[in-house]
C-alpha positions in Angstrom: -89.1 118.0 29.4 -89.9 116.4 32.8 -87.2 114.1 34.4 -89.4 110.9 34.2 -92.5 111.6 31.6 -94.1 108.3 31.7 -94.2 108.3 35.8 -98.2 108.0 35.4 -98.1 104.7 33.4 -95.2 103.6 35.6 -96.3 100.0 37.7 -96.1 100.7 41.2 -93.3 98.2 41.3 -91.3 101.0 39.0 -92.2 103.5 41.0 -90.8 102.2 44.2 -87.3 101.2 42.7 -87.3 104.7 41.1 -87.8 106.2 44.3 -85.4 103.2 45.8 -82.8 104.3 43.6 -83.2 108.3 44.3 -83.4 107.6 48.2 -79.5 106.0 47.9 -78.0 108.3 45.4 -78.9 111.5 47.5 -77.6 109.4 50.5 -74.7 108.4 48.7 -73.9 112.0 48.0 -74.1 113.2 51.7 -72.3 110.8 52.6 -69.4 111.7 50.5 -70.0 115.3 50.8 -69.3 114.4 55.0 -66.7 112.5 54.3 -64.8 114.7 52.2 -65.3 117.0 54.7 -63.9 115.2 57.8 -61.3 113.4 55.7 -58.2 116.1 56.4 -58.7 115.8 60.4 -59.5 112.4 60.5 -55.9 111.8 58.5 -54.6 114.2 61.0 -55.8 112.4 64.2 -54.9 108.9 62.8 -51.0 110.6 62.2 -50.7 111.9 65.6 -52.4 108.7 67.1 -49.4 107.1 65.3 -46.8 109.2 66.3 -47.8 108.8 70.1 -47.9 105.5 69.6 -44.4 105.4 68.0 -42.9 107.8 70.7 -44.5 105.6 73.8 -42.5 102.9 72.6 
């Protein structure tokens, strides 16, 4: 069963938005993916900023 079985009767209009709509999601999910990723060291650098920060007075 294909993902979108009417894509041939679609309006252009339709088509566009779906393809709109795909774009975002997939950058959506890189976007988490990287930030998931960096998360940990960028919560480590913003506690040591802090700390020198503290420590300098």
């Amino acid at each position: 069963m294909p993902l979108l079985p009417r894509w041939r009767f679609m309006t252009d209009e339709a088509k566009a938005l779906t393809k709109c709509v795909a774009v975002s999601a997939v950058a959506l999910l890189l976007a988490a993916l990287l930030l998931r990723a960096l998360l940990p060291w960028m919560l480590l650098v913003l506690l040591l900023w802090g700390l020198w920060r503290w420590r300098r007075g």
